[in-house]
C-alpha positions as CSV (number, residue, x, y, z in Angstrom):
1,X,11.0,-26.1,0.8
2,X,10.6,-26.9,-2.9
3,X,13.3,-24.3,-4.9
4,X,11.9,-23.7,-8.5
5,X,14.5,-21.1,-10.4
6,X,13.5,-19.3,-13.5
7,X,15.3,-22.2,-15.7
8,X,13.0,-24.9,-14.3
9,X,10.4,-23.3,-16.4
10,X,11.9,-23.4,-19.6
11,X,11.2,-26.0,-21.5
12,X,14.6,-27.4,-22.5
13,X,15.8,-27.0,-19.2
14,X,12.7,-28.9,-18.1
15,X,12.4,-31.4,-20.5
16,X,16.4,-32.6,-19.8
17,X,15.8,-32.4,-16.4
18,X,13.2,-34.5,-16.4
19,X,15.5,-37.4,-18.6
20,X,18.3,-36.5,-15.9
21,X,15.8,-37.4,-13.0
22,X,14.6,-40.6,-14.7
23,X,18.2,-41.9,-15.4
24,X,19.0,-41.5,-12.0
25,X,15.9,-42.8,-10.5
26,X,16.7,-46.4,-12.2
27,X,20.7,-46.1,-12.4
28,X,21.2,-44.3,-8.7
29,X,18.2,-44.2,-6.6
30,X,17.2,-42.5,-3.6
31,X,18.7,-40.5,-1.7
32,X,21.4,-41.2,1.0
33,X,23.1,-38.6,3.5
34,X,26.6,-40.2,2.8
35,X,26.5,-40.4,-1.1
36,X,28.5,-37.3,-2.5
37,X,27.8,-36.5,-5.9
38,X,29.8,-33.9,-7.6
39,X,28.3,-31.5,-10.5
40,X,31.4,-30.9,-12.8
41,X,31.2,-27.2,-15.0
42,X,27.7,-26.6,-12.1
43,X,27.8,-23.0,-13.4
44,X,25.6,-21.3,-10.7
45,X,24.4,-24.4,-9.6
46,X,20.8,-24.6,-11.5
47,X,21.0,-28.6,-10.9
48,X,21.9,-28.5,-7.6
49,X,18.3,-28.3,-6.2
50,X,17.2,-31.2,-8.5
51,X,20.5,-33.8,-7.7
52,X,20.3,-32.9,-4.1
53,X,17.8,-35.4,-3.6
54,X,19.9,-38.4,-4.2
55,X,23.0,-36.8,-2.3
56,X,25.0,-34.3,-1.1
57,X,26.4,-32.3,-3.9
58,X,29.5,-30.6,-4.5
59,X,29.9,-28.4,-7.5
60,X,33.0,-27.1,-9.9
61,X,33.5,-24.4,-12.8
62,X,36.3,-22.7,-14.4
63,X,34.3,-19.3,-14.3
64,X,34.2,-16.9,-10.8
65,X,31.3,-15.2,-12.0
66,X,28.6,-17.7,-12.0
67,X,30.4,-19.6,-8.7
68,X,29.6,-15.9,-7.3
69,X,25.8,-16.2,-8.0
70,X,25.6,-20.1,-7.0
71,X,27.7,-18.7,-3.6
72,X,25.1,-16.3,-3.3
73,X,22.5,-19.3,-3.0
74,X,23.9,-21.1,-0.3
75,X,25.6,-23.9,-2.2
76,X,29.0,-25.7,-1.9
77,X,31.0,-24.5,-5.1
78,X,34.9,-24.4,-6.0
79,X,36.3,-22.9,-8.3
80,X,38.4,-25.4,-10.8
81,X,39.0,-26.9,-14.3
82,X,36.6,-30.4,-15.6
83,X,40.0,-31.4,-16.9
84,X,42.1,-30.9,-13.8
85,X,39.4,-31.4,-11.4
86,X,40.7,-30.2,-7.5
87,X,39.6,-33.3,-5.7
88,X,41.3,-36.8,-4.5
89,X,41.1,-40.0,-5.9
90,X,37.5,-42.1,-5.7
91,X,36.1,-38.8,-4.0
92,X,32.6,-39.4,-5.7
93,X,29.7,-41.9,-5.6
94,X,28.2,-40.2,-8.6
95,X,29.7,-37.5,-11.0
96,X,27.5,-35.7,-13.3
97,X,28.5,-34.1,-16.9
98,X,25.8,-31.8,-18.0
99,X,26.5,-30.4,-21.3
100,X,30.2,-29.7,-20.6
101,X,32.6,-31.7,-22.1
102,X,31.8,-29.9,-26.0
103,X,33.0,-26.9,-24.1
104,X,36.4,-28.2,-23.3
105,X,39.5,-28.6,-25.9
106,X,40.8,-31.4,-24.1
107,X,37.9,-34.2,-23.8
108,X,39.9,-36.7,-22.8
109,X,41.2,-35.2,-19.9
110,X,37.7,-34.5,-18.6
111,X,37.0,-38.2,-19.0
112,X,40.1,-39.1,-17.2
113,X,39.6,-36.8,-14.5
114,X,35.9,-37.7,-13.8
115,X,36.9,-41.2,-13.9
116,X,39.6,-40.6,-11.3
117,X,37.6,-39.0,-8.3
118,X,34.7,-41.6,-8.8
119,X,34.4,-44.5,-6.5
120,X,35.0,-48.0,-8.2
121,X,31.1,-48.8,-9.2
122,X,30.1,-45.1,-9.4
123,X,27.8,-43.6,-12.1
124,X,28.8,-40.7,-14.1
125,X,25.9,-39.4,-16.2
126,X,26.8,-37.2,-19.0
127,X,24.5,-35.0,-21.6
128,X,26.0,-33.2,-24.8
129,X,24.5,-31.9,-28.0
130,X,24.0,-33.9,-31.0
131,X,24.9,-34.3,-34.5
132,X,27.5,-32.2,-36.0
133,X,25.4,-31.0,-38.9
134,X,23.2,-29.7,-35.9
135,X,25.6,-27.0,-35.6
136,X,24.3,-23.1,-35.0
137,X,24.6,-19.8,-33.6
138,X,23.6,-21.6,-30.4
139,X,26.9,-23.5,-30.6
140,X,28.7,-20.1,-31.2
141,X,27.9,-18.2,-28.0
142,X,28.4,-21.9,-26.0
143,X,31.6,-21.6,-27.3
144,X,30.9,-25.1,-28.1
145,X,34.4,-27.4,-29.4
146,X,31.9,-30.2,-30.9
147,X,28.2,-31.9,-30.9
148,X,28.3,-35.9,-31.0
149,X,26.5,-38.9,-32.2
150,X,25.7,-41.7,-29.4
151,X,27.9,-44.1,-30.9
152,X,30.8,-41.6,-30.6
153,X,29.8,-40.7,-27.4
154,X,29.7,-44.3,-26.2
155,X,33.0,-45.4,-27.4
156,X,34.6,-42.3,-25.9
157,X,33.8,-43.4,-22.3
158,X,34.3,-47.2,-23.2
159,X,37.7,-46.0,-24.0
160,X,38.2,-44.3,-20.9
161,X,37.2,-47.1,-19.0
162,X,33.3,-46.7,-18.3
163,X,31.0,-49.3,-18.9
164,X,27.7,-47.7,-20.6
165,X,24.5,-48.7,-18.9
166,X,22.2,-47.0,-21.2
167,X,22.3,-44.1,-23.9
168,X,19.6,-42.1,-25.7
169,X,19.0,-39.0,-27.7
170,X,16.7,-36.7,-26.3
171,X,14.1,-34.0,-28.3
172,X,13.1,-37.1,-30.5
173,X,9.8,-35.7,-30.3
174,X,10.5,-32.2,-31.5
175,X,13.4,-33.5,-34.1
176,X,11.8,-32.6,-37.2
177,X,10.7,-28.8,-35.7
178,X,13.9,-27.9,-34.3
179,X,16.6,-29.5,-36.8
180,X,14.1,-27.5,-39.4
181,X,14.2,-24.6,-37.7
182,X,18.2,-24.4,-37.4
183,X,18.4,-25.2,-41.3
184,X,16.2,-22.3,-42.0
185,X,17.7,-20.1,-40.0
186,X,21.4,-20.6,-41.6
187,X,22.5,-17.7,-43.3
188,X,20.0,-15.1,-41.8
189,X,19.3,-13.4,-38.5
190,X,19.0,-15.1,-35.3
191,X,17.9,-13.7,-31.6
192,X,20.5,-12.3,-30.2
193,X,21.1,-13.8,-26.7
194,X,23.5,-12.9,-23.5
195,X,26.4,-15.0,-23.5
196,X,29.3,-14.5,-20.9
197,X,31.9,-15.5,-23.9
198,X,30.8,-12.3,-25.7
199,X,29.6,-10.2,-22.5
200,X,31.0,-9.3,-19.6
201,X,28.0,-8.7,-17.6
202,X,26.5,-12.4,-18.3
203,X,26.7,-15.1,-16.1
204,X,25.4,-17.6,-18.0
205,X,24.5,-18.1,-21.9
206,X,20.9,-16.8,-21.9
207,X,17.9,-19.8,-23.4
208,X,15.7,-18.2,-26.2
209,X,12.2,-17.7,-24.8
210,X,9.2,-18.7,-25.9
211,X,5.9,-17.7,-25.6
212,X,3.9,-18.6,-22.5
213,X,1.7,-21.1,-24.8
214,X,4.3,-22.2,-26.9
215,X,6.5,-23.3,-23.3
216,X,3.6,-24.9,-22.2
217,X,3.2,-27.4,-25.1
218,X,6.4,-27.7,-25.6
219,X,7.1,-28.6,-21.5
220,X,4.1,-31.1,-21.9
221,X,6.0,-32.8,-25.2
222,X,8.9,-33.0,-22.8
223,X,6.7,-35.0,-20.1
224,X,5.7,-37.7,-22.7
225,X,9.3,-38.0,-24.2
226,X,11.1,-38.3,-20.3
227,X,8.8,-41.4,-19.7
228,X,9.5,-42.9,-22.8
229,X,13.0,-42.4,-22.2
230,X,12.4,-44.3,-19.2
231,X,11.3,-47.4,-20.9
232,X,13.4,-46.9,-24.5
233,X,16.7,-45.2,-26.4
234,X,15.0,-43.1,-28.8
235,X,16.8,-43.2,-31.9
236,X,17.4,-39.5,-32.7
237,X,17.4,-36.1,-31.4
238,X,18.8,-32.6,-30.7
239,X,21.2,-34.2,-27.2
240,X,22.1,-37.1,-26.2
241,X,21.8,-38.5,-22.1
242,X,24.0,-41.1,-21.0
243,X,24.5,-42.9,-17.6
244,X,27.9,-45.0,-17.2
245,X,29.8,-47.3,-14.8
246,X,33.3,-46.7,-13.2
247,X,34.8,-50.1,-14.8
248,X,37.3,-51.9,-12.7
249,X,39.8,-51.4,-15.5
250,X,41.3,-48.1,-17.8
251,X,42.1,-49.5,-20.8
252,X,43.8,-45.8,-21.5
253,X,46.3,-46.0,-18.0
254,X,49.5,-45.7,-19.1
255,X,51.7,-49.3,-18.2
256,X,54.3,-48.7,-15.3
């Protein structure tokens, strides 16, 4: 049974879904009953449909109340910190990062920690936002900590001991619209969205809508962009996507 949720048809949610599935297409591949992937800050699981076809998949958060509503739908959820993750050593063929490390304080003990529980060879894919100057009442009710560039980004999990296979900013398409739109919108009134950092009956930070119309072009935009990303880095954008390597050695393990 194919499981759409409401986020599927969003067109962020699609469009870096669709860059998420085409990274690990080429960098993973299909699916095998005895690769366990692990979905670190899963929240109530809206990528758990979409990874579960190249594994069985595990997820972690910090926060009860969306483990609760991922509970609800049948998945395999603890409860625990992307910094202190609750899992043995080399655990995980594959660990995925999706726009959670700007969350945490302490980035490089999420690094450390992901690189811990993956297998020697495993992939760890990671997404963030990008550019500092991006920065927005979007960032606000994240409770983002930072946005990065993809040269900080890469020299981060070099230094944790990843090797980078390939890193790209995504919304290159819709650059110009949506950096123009957050520059025009500093100073004045913005939507007002759900966010569980600022309300205690969300779950999860609610996504602007669009208009039905609007959604559609903009999910068709996505399309184009996720196969180029297939084939290219595009050189700017609103996020970055990166895939990386467990590397044999952690340059940052402390000498005994």
């Amino acid at each position: 049974m194919t499981v759409v949720l409401e986020e599927d048809r969003h067109w962020w949610f699609a469009s870096r879904t669709r860059a998420i599935l085409g990274y690990m297409d080429r960098y993973v591949g299909a699916g095998q009953n005895n690769r366990r992937i692990l979905d670190v800050g899963c929240g109530a699981g809206n990528m758990v449909h979409h990874l579960s076809h190249y594994g069985q998949v595990t997820g972690v958060d910090l926060y009860s109340k969306p483990l609760e509503v991922a509970r609800q739908r049948g998945l395999d959820v603890q409860e625990g910190s992307a910094d202190d993750l609750p899992f043995d050593d080399q655990t995980f063929d594959v660990v995925t990062l999706l726009d959670v490390v700007e969350h945490v304080p302490n980035e490089h003990g999420v690094f450390t920690e992901c690189r811990r529980v993956l297998k020697p060879g495993g992939k760890l894919l990671v997404t963030v936002p990008a550019l500092m100057w991006l920065w927005s009442q979007n960032d606000v009710i994240n409770a983002h900590q930072r946005r990065y560039t993809r040269a900080e980004l890469k020299e981060k999990l070099t230094q944790h001991g990843f090797h980078v296979l390939k890193a790209s900013y995504n919304n290159f398409l819709l650059f110009p619209l949506a950096a123009g739109l957050i520059l025009a919108r500093r100073g004045r009134a913005e939507p007002e969205l759900a966010s569980p950092h600022f309300d205690d009956d969300a779950y999860q930070v609610e996504m602007e809508p669009a208009p039905p119309g609007m959604n559609g072009v903009l999910t068709g935009v996505g399309k184009v962009e996720a196969s180029l990303m297939k084939r290219v880095s595009l050189p700017i954008g609103t996020s970055i996507l990166c895939i990386a390597e467990r590397a044999g050695h952690n340059p940052l393990r402390s000498e005994r």
